[in-house]
Biopython code that builds the backbone (N, CA, C, O; Angstrom):
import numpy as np
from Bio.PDB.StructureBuilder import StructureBuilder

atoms = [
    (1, "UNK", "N", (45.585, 124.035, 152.577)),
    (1, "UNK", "CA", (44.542, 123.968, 151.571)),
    (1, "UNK", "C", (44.245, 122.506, 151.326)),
    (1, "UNK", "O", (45.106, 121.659, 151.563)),
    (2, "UNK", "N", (43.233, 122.232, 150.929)),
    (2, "UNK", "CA", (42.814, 120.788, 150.920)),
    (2, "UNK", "C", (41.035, 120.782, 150.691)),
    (2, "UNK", "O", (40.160, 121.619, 150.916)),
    (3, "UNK", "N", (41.033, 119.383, 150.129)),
    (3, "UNK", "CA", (39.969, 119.203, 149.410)),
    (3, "UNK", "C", (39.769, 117.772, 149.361)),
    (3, "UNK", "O", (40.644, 117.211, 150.021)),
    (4, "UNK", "N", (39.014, 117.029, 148.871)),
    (4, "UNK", "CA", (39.131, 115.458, 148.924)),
    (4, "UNK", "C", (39.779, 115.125, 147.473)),
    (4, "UNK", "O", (40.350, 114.087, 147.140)),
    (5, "UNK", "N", (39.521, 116.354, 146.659)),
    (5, "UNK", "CA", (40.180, 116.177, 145.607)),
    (5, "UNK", "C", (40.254, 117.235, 144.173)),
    (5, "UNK", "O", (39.433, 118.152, 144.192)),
    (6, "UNK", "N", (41.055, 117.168, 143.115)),
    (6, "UNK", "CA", (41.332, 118.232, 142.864)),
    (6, "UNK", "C", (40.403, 118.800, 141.238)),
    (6, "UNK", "O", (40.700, 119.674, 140.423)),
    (7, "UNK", "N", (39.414, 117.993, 141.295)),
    (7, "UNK", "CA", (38.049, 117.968, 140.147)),
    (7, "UNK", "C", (37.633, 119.195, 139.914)),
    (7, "UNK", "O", (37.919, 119.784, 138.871)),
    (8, "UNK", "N", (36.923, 119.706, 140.845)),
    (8, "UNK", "CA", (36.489, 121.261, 140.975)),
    (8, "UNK", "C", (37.782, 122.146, 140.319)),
    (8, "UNK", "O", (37.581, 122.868, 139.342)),
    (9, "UNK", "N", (38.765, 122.060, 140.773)),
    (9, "UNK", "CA", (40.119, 123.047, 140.018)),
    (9, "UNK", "C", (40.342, 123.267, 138.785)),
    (9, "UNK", "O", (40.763, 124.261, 138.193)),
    (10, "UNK", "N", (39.903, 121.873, 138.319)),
    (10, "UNK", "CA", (40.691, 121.453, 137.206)),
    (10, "UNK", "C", (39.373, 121.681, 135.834)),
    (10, "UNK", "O", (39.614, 121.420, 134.656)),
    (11, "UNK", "N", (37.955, 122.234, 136.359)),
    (11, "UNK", "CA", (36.947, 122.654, 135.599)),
    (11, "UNK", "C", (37.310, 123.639, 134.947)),
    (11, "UNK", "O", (37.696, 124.374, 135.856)),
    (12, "UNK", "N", (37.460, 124.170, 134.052)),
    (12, "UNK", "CA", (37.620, 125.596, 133.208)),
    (12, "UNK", "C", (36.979, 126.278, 133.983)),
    (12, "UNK", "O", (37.810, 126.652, 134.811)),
    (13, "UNK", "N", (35.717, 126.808, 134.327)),
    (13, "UNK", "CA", (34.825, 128.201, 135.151)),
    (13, "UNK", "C", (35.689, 128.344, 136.006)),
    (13, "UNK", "O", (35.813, 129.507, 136.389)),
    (14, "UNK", "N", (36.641, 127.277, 136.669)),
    (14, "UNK", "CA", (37.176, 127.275, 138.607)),
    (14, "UNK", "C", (39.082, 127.637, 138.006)),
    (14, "UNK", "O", (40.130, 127.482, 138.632)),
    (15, "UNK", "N", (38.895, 128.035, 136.897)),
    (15, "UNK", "CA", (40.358, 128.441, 136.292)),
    (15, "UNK", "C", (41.616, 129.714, 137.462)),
    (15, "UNK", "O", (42.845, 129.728, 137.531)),
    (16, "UNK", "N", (40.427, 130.702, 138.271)),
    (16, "UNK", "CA", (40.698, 131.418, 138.390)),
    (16, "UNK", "C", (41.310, 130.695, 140.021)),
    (16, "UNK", "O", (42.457, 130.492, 140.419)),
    (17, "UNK", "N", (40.246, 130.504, 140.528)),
    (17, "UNK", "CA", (40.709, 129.835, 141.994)),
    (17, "UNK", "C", (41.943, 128.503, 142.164)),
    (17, "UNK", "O", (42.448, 128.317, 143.271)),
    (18, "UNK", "N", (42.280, 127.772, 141.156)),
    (18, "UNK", "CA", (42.708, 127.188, 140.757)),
    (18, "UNK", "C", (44.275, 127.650, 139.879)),
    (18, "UNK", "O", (45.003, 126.767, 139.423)),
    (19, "UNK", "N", (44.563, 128.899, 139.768)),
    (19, "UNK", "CA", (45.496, 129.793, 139.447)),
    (19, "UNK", "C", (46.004, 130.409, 140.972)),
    (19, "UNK", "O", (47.194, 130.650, 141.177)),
    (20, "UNK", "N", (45.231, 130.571, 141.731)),
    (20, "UNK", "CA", (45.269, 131.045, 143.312)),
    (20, "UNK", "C", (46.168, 129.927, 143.847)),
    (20, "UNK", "O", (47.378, 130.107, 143.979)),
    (21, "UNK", "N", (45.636, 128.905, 144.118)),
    (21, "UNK", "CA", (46.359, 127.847, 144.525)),
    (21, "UNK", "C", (47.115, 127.487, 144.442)),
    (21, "UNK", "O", (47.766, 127.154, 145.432)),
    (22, "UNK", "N", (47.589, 127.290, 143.069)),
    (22, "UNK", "CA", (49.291, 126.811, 142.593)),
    (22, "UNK", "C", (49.785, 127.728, 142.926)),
    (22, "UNK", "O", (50.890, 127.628, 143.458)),
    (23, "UNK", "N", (49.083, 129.205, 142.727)),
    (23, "UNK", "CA", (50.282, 130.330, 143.214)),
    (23, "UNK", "C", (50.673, 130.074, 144.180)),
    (23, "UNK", "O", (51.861, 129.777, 144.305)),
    (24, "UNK", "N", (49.620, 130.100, 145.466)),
    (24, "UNK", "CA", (50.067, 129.888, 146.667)),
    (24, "UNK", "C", (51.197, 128.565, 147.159)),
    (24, "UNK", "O", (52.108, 128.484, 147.982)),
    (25, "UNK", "N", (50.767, 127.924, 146.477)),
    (25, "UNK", "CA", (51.595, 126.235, 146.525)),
    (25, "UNK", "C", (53.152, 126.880, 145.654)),
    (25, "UNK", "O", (54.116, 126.750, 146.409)),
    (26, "UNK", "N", (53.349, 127.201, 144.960)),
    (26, "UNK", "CA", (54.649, 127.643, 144.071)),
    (26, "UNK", "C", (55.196, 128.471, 145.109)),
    (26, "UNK", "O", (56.322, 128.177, 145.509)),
    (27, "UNK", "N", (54.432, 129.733, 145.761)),
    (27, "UNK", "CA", (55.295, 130.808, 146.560)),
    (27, "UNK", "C", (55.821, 130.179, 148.247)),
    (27, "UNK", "O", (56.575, 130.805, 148.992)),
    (28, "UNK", "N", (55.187, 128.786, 148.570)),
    (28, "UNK", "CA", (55.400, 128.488, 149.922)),
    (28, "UNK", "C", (56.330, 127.146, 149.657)),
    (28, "UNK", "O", (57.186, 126.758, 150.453)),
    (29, "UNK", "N", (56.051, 126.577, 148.544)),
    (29, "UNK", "CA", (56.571, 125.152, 148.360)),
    (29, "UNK", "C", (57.707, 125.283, 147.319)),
    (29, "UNK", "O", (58.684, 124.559, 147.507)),
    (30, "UNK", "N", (57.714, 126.057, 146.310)),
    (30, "UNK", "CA", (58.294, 125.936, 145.443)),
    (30, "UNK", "C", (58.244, 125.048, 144.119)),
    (30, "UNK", "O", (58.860, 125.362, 143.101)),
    (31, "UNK", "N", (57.458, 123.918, 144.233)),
    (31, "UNK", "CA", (56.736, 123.347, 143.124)),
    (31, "UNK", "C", (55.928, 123.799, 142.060)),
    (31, "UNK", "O", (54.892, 124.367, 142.405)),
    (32, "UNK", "N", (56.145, 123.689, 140.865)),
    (32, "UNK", "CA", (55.895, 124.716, 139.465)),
    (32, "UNK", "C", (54.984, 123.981, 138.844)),
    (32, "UNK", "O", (54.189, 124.509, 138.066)),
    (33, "UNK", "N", (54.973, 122.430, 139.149)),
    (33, "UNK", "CA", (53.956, 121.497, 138.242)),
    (33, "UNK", "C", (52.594, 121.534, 138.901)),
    (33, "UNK", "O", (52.290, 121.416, 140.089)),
    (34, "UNK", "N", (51.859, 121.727, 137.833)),
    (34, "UNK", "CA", (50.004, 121.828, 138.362)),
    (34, "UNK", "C", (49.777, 120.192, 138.469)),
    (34, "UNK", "O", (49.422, 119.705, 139.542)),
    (35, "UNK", "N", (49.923, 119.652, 137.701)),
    (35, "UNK", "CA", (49.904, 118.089, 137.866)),
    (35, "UNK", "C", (49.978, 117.622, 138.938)),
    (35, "UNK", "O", (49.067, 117.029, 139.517)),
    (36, "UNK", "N", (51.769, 117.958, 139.606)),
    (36, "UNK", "CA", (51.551, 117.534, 140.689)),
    (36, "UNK", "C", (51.061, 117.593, 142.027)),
    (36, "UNK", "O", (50.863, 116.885, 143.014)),
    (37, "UNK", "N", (50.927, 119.073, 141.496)),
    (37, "UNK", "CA", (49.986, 119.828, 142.672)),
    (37, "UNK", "C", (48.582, 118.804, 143.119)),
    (37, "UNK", "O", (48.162, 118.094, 144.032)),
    (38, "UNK", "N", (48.305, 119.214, 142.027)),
    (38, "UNK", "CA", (46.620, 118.562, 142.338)),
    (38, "UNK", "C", (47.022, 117.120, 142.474)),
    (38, "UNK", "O", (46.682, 116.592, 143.533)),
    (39, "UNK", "N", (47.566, 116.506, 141.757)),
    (39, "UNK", "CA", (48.039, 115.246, 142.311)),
    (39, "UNK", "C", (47.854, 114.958, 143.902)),
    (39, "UNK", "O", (47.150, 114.076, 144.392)),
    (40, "UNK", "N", (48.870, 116.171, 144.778)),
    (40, "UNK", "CA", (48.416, 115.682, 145.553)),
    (40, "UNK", "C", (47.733, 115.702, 146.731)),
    (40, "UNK", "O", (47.730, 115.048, 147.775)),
    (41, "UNK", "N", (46.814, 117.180, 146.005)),
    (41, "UNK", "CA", (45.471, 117.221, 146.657)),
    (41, "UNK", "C", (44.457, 115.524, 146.458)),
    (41, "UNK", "O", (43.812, 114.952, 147.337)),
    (42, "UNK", "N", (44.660, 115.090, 144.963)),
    (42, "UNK", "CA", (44.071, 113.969, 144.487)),
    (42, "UNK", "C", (43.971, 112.844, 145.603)),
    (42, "UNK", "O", (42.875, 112.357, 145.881)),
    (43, "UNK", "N", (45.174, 112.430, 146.256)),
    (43, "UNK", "CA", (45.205, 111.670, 147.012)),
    (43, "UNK", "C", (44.538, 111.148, 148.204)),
    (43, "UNK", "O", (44.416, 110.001, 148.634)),
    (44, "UNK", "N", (43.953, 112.810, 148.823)),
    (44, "UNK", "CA", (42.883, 112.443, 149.648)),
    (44, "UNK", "C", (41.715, 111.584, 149.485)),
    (44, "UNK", "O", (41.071, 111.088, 150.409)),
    (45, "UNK", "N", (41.445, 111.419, 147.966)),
    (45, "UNK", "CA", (40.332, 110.485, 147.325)),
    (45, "UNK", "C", (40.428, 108.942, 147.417)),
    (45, "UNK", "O", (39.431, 108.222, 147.478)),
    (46, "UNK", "N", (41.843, 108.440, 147.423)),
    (46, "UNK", "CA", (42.516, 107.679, 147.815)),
    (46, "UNK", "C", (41.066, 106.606, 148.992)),
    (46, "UNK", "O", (40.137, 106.966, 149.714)),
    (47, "UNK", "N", (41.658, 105.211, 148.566)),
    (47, "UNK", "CA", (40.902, 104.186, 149.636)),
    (47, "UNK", "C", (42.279, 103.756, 150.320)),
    (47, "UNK", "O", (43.352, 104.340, 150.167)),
    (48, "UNK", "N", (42.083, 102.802, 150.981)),
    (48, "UNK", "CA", (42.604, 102.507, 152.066)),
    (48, "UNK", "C", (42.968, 103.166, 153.471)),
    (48, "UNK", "O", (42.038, 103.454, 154.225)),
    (49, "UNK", "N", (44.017, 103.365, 153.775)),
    (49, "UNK", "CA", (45.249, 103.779, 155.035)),
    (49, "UNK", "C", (45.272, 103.274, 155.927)),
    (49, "UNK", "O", (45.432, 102.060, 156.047)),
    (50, "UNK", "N", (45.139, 103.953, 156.676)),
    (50, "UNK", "CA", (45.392, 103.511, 158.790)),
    (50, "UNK", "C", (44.011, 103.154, 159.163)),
    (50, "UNK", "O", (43.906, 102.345, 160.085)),
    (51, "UNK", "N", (42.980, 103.585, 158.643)),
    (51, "UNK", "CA", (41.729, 103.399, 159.653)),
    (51, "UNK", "C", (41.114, 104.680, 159.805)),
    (51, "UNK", "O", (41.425, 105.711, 159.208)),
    (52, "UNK", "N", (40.245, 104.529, 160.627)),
    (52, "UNK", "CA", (39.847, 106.376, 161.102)),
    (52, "UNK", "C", (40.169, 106.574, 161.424)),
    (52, "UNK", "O", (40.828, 105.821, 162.140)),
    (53, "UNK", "N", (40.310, 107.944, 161.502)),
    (53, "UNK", "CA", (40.962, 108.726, 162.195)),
    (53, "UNK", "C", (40.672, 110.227, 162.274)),
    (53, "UNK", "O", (40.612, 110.594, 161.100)),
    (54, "UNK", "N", (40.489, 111.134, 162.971)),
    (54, "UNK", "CA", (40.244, 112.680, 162.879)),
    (54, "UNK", "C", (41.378, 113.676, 162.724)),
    (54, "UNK", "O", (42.604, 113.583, 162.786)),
    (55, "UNK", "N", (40.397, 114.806, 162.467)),
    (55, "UNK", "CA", (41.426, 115.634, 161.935)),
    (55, "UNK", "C", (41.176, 116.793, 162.260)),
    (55, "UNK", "O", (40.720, 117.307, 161.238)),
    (56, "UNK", "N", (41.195, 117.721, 163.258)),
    (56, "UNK", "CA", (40.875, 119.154, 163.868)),
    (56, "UNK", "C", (40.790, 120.236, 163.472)),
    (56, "UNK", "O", (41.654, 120.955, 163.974)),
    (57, "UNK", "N", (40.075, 120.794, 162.710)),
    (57, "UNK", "CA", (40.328, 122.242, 161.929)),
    (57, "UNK", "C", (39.522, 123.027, 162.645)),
    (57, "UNK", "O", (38.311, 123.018, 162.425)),
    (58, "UNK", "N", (40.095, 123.844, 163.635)),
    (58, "UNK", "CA", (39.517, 125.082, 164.222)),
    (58, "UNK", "C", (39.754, 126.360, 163.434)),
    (58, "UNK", "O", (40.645, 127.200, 163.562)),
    (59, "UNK", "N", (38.214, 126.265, 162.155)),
    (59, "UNK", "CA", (38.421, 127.143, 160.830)),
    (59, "UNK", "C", (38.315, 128.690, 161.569)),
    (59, "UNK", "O", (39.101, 129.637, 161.611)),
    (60, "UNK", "N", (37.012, 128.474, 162.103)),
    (60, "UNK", "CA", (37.416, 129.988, 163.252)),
    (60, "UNK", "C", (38.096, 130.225, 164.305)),
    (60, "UNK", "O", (38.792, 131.199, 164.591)),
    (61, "UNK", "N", (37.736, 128.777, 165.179)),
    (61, "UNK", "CA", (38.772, 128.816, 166.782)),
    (61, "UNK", "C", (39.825, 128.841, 166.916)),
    (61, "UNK", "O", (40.204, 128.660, 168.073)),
    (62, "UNK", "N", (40.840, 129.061, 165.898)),
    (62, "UNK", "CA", (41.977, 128.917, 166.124)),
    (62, "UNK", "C", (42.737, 129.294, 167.494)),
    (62, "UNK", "O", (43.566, 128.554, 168.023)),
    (63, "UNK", "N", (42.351, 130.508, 167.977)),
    (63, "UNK", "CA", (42.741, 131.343, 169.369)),
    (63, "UNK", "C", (41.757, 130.043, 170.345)),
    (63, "UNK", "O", (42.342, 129.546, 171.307)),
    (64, "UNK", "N", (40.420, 129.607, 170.059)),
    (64, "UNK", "CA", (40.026, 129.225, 171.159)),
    (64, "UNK", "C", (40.364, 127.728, 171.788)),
    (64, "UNK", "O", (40.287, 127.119, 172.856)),
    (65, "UNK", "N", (40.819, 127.530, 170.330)),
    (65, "UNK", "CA", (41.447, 126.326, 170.730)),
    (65, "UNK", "C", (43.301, 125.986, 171.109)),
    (65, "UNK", "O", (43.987, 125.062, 171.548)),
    (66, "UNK", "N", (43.417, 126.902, 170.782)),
    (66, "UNK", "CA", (45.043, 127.336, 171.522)),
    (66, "UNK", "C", (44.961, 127.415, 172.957)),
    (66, "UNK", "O", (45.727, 126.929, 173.788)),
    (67, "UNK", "N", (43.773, 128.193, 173.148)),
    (67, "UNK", "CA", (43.305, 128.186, 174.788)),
    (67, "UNK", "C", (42.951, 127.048, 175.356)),
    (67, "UNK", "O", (42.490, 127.303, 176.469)),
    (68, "UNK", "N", (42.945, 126.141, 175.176)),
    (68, "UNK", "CA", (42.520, 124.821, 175.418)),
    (68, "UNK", "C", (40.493, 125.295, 175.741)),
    (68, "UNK", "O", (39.839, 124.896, 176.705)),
    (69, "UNK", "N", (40.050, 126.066, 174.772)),
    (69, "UNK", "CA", (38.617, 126.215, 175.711)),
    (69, "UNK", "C", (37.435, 124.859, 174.892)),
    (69, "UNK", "O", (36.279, 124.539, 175.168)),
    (70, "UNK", "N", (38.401, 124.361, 173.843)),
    (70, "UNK", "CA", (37.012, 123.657, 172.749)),
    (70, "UNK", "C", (37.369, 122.356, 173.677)),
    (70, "UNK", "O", (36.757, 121.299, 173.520)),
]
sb = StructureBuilder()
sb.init_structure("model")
sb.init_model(0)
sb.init_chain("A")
sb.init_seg("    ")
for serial, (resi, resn, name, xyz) in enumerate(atoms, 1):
    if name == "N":
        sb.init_residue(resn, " ", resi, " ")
    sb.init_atom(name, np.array(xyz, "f"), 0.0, 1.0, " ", f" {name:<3s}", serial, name[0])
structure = sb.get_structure()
C-alpha cells in the first residue's frame, strides 16, 4: 500500500478507508500506532535520496510480468 502521502487518510470523509489500512498494516505488521503508520506512508513526500530511480508495479501484469512478456 502506498501513496506519496498520508493527507487523504487522515481527512474525516476517508475515515473508513483509512480504518482499512491500519487494519491491514496491524494484521501483517503488527504495529498499533496510526501515527506511525501514516508516518510512514508520509515519507514518500520526503525531498532528497539517491536520485531517480523507478519503481515497477505490474497493478494488473503481475502473471505477465513474471513471464518475462512486459
Amino acid at each position: 500500500m502506498g501513496e506519496e502521502d498520508a493527507a487523504e487518510l487522515r481527512a474525516p470523509d476517508h475515515a473508513a478507508i483509512a480504518a482499512g489500512v491500519i487494519e491491514e498494516v496491524r494484521r501483517t505488521n503488527g504495529v498499533a500506532d496510526r501515527d506511525e503508520i501514516f508516518g510512514w506512508i508520509d515519507r514518500a513526500r520526503g525531498s532528497g535520496g539517491l536520485g531517480r530511480f523507478w519503481a515497477l508495479d505490474p497493478i494488473d501484469g503481475t502473471q505477465g510480468f513474471l513471464r518475462g512478456d512486459q
